[in-house]
N, C-alpha and C positions, 0 to 999 in steps of 0.2 A: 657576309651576312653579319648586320650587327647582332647586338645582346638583346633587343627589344625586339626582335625579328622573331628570335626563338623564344616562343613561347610555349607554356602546357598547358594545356585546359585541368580542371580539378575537376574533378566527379566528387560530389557529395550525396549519401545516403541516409536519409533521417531513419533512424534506428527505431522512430516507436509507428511511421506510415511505411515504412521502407521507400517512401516519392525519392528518385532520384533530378540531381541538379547541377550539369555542366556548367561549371565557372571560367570566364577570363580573367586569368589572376593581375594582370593589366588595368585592364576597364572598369573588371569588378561585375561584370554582367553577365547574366543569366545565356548562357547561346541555348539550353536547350533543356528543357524539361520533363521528365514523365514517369507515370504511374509503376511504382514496383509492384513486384509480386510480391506476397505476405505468405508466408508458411501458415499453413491451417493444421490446425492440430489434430492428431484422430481422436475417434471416439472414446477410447484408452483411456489418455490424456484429458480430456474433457471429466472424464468420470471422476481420476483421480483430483483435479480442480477442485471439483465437486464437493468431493467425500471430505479434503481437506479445510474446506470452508464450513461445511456444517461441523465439522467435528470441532473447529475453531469456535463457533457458537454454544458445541456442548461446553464446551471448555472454560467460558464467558458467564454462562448462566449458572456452574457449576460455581464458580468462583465469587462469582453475585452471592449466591445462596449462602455459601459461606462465610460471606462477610455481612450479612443480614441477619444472620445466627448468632454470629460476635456479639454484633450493634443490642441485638436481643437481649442477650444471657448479659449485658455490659448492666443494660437498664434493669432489666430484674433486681442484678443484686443491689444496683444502688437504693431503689425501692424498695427492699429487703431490709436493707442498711437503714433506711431514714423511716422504715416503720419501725423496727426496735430500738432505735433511738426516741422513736416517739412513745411507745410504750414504757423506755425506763424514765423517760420527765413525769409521767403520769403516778 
């Protein structure tokens, strides 16, 4: 038996469809193809998903706010500033 006789086929499984794809590491060709199964998550799991995305939005808006109150209180006092400078010219 030569070296090129003995061959493996590869199995390859794409990690984000789970498609599985027999390879001839020779050829380089596809001998066989098909549909994985994909783990579905429970209801649990979905919920938690969930809670963590909105809670990432309270998180977001909360942080907005806050830096919209800086921006705020920033501009006051400049205008604060450049009104009593206008009243000691006068």
């Amino acid at each position: 038996m030569k070296a090129s006789d003995k061959k493996e086929v590869f199995q390859i499984t794409c990690a984000h469809c789970h498609f599985l794809l027999w390879v001839d590491p020779v050829t380089k060709e596809v001998i066989k193809s098909e549909k994985g199964e994909r783990k579905k998550d429970s209801l649990d799991e979905l919920l938690l998903k969930e809670k963590k995305r909105i809670d990432g939005f309270d998180r977001k808006f909360d942080a907005t706010a806050e830096l919209e109150k800086k921006k705020w209180n920033k501009v006051k006092e400049k205008f604060e500033k450049a009104l009593n400078e206008f009243d000691k010219d006068e």
